[in-house]
C-alpha positions in Angstrom: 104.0 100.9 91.1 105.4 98.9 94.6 103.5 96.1 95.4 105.1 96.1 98.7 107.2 98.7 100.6 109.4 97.1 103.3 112.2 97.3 104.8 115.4 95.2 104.8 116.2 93.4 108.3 119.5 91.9 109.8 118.9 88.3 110.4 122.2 86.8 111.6 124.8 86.9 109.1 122.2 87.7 106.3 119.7 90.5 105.3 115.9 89.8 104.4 112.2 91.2 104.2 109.0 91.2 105.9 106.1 89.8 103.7 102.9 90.8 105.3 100.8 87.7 106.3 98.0 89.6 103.9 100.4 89.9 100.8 100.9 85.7 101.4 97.6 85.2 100.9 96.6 87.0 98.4 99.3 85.9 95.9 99.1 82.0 98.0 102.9 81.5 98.5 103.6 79.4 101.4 107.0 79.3 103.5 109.5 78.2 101.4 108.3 78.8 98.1 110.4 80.7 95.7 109.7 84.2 94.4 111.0 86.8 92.2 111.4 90.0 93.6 112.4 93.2 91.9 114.5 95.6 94.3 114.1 99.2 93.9 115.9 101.6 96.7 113.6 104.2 98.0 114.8 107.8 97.4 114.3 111.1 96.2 116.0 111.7 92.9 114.8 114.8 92.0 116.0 116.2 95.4 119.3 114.4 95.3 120.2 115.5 91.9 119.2 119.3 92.5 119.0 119.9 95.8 116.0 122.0 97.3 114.2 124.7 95.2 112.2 127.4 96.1 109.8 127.9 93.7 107.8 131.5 92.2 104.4 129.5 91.7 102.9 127.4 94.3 103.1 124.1 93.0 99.5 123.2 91.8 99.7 126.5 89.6 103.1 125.1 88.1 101.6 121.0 87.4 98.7 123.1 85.5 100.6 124.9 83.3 102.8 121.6 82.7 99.3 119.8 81.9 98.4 122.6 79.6 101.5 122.6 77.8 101.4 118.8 77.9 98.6 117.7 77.1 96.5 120.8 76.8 94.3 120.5 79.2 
């Protein structure tokens, strides 16, 4: 699960990322400090992949049945 959702910003000839002044405290980094950042782009797979659906079921009849047959609940 994201930590952080952000987006990335133009500065000059570079790119970068807005840290929220909240995030900086809780985990203590100061300016200049080096982190490790894992970069995941934001999109919907599902979507992309198959395109829209229209579906029989509404949806919360279809995730119970999944659950059922999952885990049966």
């Amino acid at each position: 699960m994201p930590e952080l959702i952000t987006k990335v910003r133009k500065w000059g000839n570079s790119y970068g990322l807005i840290i929220p002044q909240a995030i900086m405290e809780s985990k203590n980094l100061k300016e200049g400090e080096e982190i490790e950042a894992i970069i995941i782009k934001k999109s919907n797979v599902l979507r992309e992949t198959f395109g829209t659906h229209k579906f029989s079921k509404p949806i919360a009849k279809l995730m119970k049945e999944v659950d059922k047959e999952l885990y049966d609940i």
